[in-house]
NUZARO-755263 format. One record per residue: residue in three letters; x, y, z of N, C-alpha, C in turn; residue number from 1. Coordinates in pm, 1 decimal. Example, Ala and Ser with C-alpha at 12.3 -4.5 7.8 and 13.67 -1.06 7.14 Angstrom:
# NUZARO-755263
<ALA <1319.0 -569.0 780.0> <1230.0 -450.0 780.0> <1320.0 -330.0 780.0> 1>;
<SER <1285.0 -225.0 708.0> <1367.0 -106.0 714.0> <1290.0 3.0 787.0> 2>;
END
This chain:
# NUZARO-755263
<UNK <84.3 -118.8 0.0> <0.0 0.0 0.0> <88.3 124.4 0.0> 1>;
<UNK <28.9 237.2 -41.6> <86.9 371.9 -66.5> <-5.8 461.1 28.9> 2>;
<UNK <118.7 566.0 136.3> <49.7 611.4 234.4> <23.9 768.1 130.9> 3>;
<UNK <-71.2 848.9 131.7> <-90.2 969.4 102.8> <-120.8 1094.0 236.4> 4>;
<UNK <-62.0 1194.9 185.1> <-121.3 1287.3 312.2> <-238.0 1304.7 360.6> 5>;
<UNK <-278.8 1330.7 503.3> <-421.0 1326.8 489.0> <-475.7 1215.4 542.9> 6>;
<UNK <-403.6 1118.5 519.6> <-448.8 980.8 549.4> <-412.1 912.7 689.1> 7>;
<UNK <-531.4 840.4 759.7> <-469.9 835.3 913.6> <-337.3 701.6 862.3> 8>;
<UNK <-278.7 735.3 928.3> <-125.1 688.3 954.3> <-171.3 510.3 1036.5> 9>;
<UNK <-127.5 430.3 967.0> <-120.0 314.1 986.4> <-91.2 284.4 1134.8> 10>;
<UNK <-214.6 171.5 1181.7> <-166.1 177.0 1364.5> <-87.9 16.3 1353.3> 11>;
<UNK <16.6 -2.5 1430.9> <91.1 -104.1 1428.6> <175.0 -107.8 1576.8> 12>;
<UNK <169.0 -282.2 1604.2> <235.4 -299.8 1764.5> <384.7 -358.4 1689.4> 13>;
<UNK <500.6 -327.4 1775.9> <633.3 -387.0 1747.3> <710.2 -337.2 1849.3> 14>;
<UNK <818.1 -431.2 1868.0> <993.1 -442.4 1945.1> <1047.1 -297.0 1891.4> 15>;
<UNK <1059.5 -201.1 2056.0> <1169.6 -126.9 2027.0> <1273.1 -154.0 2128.5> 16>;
<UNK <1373.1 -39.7 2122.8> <1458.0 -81.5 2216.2> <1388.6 46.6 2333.8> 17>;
<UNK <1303.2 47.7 2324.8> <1194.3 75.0 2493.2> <1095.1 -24.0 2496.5> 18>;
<UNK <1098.5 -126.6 2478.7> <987.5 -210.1 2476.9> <918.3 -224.9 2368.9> 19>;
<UNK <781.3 -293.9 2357.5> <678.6 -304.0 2271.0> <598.8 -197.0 2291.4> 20>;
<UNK <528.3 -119.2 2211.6> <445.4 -28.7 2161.1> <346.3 -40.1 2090.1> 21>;
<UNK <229.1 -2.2 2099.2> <108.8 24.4 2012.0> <141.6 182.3 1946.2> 22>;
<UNK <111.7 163.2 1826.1> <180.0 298.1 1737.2> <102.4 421.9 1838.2> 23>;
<UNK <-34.9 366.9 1766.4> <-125.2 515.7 1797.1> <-129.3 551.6 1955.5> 24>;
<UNK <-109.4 443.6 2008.3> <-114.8 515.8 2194.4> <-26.1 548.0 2236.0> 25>;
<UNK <150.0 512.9 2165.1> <243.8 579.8 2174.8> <259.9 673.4 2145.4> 26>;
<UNK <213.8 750.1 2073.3> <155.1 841.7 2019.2> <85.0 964.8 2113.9> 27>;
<UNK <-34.3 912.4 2128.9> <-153.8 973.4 2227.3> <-164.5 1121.6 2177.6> 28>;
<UNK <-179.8 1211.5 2205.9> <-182.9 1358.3 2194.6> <-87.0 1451.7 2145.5> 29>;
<UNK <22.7 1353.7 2128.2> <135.4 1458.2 2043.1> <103.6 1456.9 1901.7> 30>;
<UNK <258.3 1496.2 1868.5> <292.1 1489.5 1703.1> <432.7 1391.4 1733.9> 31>;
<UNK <433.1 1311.7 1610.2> <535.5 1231.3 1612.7> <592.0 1244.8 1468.7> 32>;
<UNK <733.1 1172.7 1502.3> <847.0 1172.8 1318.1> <867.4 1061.4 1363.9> 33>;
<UNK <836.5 984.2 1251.2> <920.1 805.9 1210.1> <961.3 833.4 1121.1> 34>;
<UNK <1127.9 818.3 1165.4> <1193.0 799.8 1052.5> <1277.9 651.9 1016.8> 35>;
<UNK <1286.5 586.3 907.6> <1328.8 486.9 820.2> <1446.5 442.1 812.6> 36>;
<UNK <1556.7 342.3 859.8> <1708.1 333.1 795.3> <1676.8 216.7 725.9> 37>;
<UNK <1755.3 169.5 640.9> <1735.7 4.7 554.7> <1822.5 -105.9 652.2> 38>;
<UNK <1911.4 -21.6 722.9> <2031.8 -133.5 818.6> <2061.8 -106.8 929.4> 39>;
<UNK <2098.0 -174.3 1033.7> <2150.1 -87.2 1118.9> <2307.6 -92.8 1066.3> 40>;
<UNK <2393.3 -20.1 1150.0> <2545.7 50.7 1108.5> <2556.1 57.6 991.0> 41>;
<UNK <2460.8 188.8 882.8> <2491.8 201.6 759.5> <2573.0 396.7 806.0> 42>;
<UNK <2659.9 416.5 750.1> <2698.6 528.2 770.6> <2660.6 638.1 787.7> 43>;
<UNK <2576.3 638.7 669.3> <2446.9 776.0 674.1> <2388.3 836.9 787.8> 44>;
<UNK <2332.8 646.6 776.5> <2214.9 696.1 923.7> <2241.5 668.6 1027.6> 45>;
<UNK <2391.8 613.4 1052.9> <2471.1 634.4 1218.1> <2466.0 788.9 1246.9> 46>;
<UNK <2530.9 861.7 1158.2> <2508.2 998.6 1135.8> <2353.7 1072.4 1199.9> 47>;
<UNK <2254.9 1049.4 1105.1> <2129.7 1077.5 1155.8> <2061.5 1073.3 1291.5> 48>;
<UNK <2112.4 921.7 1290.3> <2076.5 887.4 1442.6> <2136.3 977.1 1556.5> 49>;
<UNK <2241.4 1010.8 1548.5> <2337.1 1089.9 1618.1> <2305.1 1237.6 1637.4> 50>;
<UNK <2245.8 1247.2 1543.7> <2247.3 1367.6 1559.8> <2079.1 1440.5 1563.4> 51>;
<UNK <1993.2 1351.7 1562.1> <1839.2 1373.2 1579.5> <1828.7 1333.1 1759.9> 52>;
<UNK <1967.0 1275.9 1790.7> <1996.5 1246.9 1946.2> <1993.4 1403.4 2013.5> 53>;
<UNK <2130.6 1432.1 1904.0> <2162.2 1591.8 1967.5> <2020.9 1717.7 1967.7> 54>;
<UNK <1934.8 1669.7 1856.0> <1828.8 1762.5 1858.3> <1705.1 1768.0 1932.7> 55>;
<UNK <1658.4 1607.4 1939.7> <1601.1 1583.3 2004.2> <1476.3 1610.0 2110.0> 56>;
<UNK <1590.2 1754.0 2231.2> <1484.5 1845.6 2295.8> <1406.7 1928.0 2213.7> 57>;
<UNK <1425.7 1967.1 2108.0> <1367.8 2074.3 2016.7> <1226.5 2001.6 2008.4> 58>;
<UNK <1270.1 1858.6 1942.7> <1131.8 1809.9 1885.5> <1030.4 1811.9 2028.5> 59>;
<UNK <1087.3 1747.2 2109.6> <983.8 1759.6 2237.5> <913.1 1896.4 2306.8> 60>;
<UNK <994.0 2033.5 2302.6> <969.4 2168.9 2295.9> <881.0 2156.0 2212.5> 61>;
<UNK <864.6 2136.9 2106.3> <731.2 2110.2 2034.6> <621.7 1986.0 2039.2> 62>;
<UNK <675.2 1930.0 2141.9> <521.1 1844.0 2166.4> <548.5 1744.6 2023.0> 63>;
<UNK <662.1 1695.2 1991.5> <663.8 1600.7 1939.1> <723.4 1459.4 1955.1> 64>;
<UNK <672.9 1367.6 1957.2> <769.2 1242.2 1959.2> <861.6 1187.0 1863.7> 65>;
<UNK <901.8 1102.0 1859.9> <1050.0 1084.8 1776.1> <1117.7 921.5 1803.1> 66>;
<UNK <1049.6 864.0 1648.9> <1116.8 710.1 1672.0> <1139.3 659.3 1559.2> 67>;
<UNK <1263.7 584.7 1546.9> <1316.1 524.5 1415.2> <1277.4 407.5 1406.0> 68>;
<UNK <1317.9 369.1 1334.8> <1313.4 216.3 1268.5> <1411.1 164.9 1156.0> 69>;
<UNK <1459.4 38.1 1220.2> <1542.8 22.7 1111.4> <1547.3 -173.5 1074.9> 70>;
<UNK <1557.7 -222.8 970.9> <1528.0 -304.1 926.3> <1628.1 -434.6 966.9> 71>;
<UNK <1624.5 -475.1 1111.7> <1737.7 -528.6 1189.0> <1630.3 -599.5 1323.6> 72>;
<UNK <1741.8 -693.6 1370.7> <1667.4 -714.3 1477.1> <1694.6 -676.3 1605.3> 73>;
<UNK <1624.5 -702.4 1726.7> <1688.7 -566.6 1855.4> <1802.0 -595.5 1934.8> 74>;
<UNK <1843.2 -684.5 1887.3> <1984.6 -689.6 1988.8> <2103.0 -647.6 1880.8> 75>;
<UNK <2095.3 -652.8 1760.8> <2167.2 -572.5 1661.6> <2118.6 -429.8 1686.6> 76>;
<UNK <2014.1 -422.8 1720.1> <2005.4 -258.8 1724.1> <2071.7 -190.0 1892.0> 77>;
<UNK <2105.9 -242.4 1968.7> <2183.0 -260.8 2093.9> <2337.5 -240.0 2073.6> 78>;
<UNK <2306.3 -255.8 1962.5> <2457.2 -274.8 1943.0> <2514.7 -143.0 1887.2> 79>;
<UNK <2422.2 -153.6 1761.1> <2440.3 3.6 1673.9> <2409.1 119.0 1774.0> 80>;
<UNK <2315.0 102.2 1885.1> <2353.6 228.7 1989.0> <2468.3 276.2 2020.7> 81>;
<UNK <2528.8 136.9 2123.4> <2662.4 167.1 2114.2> <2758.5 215.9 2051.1> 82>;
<UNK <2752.5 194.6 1946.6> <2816.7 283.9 1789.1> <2798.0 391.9 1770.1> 83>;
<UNK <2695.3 397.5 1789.6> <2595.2 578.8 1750.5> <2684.9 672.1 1919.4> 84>;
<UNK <2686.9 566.3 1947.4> <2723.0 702.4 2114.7> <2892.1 742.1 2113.5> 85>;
<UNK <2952.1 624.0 2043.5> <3114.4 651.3 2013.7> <3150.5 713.7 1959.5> 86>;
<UNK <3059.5 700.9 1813.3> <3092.4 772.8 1685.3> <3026.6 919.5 1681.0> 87>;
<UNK <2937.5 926.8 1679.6> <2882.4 1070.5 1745.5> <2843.1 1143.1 1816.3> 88>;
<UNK <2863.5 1065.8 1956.1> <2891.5 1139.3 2081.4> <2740.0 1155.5 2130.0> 89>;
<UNK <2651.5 1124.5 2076.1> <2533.8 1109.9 2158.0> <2425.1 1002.4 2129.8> 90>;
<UNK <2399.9 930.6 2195.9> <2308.8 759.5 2148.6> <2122.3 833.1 2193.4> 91>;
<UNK <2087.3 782.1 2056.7> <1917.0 814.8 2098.9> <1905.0 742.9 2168.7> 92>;
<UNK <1806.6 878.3 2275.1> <1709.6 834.7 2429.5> <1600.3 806.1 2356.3> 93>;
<UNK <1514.7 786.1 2237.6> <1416.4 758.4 2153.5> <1379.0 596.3 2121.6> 94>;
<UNK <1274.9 541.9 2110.5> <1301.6 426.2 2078.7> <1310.4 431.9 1948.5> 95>;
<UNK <1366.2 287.4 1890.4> <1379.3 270.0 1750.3> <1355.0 101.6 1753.6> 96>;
<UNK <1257.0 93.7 1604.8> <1182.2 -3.3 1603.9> <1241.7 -157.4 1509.0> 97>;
<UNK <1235.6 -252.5 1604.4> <1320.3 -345.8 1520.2> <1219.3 -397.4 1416.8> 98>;
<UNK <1225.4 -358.4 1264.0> <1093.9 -404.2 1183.9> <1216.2 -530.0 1107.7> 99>;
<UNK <1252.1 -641.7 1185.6> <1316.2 -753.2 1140.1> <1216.7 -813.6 1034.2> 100>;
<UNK <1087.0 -791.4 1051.5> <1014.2 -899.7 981.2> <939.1 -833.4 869.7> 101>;
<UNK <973.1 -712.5 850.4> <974.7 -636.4 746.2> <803.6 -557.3 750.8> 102>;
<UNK <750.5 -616.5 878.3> <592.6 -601.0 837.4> <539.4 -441.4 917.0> 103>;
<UNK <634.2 -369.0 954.6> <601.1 -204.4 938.1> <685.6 -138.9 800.2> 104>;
<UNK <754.7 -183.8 768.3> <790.7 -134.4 596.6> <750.3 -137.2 511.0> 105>;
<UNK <677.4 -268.9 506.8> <554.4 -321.8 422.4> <397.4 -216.9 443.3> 106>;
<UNK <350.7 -163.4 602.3> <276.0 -133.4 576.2> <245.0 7.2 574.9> 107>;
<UNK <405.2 64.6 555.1> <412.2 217.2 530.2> <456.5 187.6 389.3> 108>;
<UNK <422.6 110.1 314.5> <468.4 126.2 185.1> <645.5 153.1 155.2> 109>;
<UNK <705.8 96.6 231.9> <872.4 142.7 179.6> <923.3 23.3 139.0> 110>;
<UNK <829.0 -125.0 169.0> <900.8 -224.3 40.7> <749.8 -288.4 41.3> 111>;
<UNK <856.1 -384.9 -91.1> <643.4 -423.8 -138.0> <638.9 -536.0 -48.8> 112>;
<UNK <453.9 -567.5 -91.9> <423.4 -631.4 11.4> <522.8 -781.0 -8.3> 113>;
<UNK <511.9 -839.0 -133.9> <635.3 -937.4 -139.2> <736.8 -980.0 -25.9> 114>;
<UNK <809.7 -851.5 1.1> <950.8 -878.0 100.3> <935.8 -992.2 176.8> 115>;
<UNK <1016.1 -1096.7 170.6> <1048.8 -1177.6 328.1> <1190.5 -1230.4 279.5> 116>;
<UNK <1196.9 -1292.1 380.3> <1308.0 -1335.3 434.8> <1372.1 -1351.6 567.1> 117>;
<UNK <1518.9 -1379.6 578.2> <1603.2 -1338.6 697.5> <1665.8 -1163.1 621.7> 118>;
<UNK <1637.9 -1106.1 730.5> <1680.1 -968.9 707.1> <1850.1 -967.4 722.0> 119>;
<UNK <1921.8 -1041.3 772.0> <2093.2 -1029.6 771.4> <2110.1 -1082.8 617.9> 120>;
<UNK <2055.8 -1147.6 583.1> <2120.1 -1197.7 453.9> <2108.1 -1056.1 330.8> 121>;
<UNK <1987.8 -944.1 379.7> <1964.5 -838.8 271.9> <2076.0 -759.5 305.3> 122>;
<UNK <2077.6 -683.9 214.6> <2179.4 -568.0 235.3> <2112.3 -457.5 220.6> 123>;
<UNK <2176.8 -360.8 229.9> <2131.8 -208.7 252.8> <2029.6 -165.2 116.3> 124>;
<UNK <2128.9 -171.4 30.4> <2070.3 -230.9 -132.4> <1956.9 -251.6 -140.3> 125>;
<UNK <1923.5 -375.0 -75.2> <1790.7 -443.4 -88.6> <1679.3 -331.9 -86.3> 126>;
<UNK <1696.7 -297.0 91.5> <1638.0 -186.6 158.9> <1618.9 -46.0 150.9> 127>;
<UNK <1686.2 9.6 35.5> <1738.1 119.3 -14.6> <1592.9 220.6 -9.4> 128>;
<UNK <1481.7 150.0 -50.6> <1342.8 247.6 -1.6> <1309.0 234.5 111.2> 129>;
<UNK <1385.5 221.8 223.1> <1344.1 275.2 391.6> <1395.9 356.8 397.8> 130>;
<UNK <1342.2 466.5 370.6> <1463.3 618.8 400.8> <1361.8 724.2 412.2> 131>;
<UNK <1239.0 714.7 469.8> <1127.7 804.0 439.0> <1124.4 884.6 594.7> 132>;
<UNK <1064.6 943.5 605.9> <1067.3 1093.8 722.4> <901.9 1106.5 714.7> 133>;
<UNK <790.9 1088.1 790.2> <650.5 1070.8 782.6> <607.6 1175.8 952.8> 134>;
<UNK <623.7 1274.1 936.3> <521.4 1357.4 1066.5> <399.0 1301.0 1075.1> 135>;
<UNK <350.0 1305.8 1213.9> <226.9 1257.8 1214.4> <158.0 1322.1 1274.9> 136>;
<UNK <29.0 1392.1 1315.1> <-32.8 1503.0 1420.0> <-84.7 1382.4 1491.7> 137>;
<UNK <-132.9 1487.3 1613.8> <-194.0 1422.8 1687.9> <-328.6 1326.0 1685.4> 138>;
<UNK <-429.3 1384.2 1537.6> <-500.7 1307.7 1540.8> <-477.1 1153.4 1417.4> 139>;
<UNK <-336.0 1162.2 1438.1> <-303.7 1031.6 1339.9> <-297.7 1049.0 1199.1> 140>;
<UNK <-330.2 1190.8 1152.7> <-279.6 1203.1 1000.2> <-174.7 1220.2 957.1> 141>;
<UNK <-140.2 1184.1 850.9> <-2.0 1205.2 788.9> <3.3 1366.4 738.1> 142>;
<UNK <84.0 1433.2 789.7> <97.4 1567.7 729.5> <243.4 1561.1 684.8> 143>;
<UNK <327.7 1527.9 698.9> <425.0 1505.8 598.3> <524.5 1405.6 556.9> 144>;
<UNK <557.3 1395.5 436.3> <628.1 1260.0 378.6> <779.9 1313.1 265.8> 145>;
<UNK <851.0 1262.0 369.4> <1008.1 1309.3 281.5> <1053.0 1150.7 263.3> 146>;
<UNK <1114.6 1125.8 159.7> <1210.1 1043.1 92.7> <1340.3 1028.0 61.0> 147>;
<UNK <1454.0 1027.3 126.3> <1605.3 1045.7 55.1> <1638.2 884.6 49.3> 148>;
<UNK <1784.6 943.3 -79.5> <1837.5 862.5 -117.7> <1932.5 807.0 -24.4> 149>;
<UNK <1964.9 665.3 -32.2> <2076.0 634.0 95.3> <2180.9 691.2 107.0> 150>;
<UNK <2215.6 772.6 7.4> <2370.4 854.8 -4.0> <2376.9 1007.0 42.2> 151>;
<UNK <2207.1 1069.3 76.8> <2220.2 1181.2 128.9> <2124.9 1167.1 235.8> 152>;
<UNK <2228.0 1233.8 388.2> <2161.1 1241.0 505.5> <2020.1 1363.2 510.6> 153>;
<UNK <1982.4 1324.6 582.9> <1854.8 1408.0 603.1> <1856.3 1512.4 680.4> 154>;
<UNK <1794.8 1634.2 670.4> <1814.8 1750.1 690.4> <1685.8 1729.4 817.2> 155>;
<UNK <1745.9 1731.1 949.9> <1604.3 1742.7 1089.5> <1565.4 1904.8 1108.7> 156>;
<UNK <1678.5 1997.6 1046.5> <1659.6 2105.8 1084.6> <1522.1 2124.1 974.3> 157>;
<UNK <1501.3 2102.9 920.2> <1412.0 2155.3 781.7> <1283.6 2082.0 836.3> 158>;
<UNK <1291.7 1940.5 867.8> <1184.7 1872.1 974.3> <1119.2 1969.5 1053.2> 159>;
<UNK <1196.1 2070.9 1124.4> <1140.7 2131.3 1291.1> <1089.7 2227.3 1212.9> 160>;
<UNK <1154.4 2272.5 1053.7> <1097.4 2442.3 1043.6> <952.2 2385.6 991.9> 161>;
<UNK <970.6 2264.5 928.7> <767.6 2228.1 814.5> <703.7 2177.7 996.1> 162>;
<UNK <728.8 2116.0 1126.9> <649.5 2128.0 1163.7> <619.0 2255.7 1240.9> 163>;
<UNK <711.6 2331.5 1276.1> <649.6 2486.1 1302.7> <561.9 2565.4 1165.6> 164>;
<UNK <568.0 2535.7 1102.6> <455.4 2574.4 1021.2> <310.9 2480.5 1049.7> 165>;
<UNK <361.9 2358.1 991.8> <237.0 2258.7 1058.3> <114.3 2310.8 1163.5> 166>;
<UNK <253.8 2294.0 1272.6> <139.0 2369.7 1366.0> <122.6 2505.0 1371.7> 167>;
<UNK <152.3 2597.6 1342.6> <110.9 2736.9 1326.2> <1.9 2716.1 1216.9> 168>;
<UNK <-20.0 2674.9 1118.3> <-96.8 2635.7 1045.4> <-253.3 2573.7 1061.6> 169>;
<UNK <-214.8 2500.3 1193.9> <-302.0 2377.3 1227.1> <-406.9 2462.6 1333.8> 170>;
<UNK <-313.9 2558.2 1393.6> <-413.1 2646.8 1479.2> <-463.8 2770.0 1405.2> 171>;
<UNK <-407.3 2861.3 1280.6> <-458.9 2966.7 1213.6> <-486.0 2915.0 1074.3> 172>;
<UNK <-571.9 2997.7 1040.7> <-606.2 3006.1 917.7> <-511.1 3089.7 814.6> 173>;
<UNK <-346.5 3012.2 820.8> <-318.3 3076.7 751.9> <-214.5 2977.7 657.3> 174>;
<UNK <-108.6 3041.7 568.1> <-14.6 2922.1 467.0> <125.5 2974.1 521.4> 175>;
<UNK <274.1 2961.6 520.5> <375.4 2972.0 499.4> <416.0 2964.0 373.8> 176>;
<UNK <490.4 3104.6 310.0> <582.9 3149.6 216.2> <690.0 3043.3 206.5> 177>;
<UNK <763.3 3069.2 79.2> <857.4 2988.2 50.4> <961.9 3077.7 155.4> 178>;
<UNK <1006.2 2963.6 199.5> <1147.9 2963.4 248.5> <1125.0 3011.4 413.3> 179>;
<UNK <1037.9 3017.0 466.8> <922.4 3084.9 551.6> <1056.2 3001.9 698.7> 180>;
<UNK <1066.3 3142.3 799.5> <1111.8 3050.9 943.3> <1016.8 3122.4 1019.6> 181>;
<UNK <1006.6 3088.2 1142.9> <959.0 3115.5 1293.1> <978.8 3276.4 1307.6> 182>;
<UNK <835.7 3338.7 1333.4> <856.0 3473.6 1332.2> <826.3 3527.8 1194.9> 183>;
<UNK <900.1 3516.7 1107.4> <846.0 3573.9 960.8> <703.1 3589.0 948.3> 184>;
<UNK <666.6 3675.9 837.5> <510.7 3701.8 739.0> <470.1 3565.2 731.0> 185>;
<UNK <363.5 3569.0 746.4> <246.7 3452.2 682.2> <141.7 3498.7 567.0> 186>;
<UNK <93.3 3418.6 517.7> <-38.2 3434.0 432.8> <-152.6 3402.2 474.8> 187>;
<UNK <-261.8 3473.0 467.6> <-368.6 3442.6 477.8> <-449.6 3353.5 407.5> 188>;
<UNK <-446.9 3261.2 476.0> <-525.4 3142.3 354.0> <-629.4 3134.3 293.7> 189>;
<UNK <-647.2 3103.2 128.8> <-704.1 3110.9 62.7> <-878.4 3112.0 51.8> 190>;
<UNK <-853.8 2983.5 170.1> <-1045.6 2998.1 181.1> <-1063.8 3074.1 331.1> 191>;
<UNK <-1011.3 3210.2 322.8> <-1048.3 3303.4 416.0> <-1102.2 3419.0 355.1> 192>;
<UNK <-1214.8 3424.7 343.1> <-1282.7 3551.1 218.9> <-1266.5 3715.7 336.7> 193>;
<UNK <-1217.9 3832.4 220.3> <-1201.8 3940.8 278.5> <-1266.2 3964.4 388.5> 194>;
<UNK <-1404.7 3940.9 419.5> <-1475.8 4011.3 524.0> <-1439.8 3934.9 623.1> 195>;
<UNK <-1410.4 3796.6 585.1> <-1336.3 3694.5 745.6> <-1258.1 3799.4 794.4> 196>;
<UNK <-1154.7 3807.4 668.3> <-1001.2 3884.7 737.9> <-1031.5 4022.8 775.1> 197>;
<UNK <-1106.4 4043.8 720.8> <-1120.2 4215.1 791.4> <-1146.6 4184.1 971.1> 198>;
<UNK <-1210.7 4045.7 980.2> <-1233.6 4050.8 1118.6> <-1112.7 3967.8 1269.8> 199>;
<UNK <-1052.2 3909.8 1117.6> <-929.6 3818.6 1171.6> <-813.7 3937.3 1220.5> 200>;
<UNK <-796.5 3977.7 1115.1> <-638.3 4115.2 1077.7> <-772.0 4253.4 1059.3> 201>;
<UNK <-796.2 4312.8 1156.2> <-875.3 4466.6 1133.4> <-755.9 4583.5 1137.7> 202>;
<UNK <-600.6 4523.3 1154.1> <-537.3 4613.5 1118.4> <-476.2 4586.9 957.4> 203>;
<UNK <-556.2 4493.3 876.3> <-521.5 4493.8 753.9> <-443.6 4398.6 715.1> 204>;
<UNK <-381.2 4431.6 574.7> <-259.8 4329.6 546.9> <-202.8 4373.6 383.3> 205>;
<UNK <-124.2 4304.8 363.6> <9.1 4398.4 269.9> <-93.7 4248.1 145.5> 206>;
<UNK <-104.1 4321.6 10.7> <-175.0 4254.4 -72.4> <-59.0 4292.1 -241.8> 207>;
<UNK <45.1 4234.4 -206.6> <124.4 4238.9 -335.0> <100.4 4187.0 -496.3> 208>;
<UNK <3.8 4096.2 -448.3> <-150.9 4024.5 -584.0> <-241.0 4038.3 -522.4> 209>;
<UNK <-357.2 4025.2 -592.1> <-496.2 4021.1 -594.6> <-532.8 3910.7 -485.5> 210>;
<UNK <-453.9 3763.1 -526.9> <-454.6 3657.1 -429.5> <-342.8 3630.6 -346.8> 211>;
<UNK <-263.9 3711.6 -315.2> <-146.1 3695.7 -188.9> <-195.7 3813.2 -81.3> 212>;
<UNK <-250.4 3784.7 6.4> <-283.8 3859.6 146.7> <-165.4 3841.9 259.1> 213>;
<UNK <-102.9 3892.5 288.2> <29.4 3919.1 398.9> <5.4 3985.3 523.0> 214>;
<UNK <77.4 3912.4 635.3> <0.8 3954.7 737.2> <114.4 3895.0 842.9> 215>;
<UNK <151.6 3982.1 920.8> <236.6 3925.1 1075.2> <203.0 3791.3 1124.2> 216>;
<UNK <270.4 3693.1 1139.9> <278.2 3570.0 1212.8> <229.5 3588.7 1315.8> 217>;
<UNK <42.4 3487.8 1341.0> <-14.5 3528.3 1442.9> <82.3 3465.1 1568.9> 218>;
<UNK <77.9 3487.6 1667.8> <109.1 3448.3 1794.4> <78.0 3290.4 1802.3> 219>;
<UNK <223.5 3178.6 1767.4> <135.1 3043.1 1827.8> <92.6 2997.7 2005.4> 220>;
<UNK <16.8 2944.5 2009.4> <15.8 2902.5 2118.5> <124.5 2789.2 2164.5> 221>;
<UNK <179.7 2757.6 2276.0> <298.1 2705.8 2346.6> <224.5 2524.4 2272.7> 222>;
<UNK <310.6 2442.3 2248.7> <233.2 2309.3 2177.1> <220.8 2242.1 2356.8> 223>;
<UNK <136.8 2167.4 2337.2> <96.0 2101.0 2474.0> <30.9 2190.0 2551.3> 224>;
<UNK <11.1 2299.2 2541.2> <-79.9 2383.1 2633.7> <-247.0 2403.3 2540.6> 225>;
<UNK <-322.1 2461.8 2643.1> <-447.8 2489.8 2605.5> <-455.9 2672.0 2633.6> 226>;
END
């Protein structure tokens, strides 16, 4: 199957190295990132791992959770901690999910349903479409889906800026500009007809087209608060 945005996010129980988990109640009220490796100790994503370690508090400052998966089983993944904490100086406090039996890869669509086997005998190769980055909100939809190639690491900083939009988004009625950070102009979104906004923005807004309405980044609310 092929996940699309929008779509509630597949619920699934599996082995991390925090225990067993039910997706969606691990979950519960946050926002979460699963992200994908094809191996454990592939270079890339020793890297990644390492360093989504170092970032980590950010995602939680935002009321998000944060768990990998990688296509291994959990005492190999015990191991690659250890690695991850030598080599880059900080080992994820996150769990990460041993999908040995291939059947959360399969049902996020990153190999077909086909796959089996013993997973030591595949190689990275094999696995080369587990490399996906999937945000999830709180009510279980997929709001975003990144893909890299095994040869380029993944950018978490660019992760934190689409979900600060996400959620600035998720609470206003409004869009993020290209290239858009925290604090910058927003847009007023499209199905907000003038007389809304006259009552939303009554101090106005900068209209450079007919259909681009500009307007100060409303105030988000703190994530986890009411």
């Amino acid at each position: 199957m092929s996940i699309q945005l929008g779509e509630t996010a597949p619920d699934f129980e599996a082995e991390t190295t925090d225990g067993k988990i039910r997706f969606h109640e691990w979950i519960g009220d946050s926002w979460a990132v699963l992200f994908s490796h094809p191996k454990d100790f592939t270079p890339v994503c020793t890297t990644e791992l390492g360093y989504m370690a170092k970032i980590e508090p950010e995602f939680e400052r935002r009321n998000v959770k944060v768990i990998g998966l990688s296509v291994d089983p959990l005492d190999k993944h015990e191991k690659w901690l250890e690695d991850i904490a030598e080599t880059q100086g900080d080992a994820p406090n996150y769990p990460i999910i041993a999908d040995s039996d291939f059947s959360v890869s399969k049902l996020y669509g990153m190999l077909p349903a086909s796959t089996s086997g013993d997973p030591g005998v595949r190689t990275p190769a094999d696995n080369q479409t587990v490399r996906n980055v999937f945000v999830i909100g709180p009510d279980k939809k997929v709001k975003l889906i990144l893909i890299y190639p095994m040869t380029t690491g993944r950018n978490f900083d660019e992760v934190l800026r689409v979900i600060d939009s996400l959620q600035l988004t998720a609470e206003h009625r409004v869009a993020t500009p290209v290239n858009w950070q925290q604090g910058d102009d927003v847009i007023i979104a499209g199905s907000v007809s003038d007389d809304e906004a006259k009552e939303i923005y009554p101090e106005g807004w900068q209209s450079p087209r007919p259909y681009i309405r500009i307007v100060p980044q409303p105030q988000k609310t703190p994530a986890g608060t009411t």
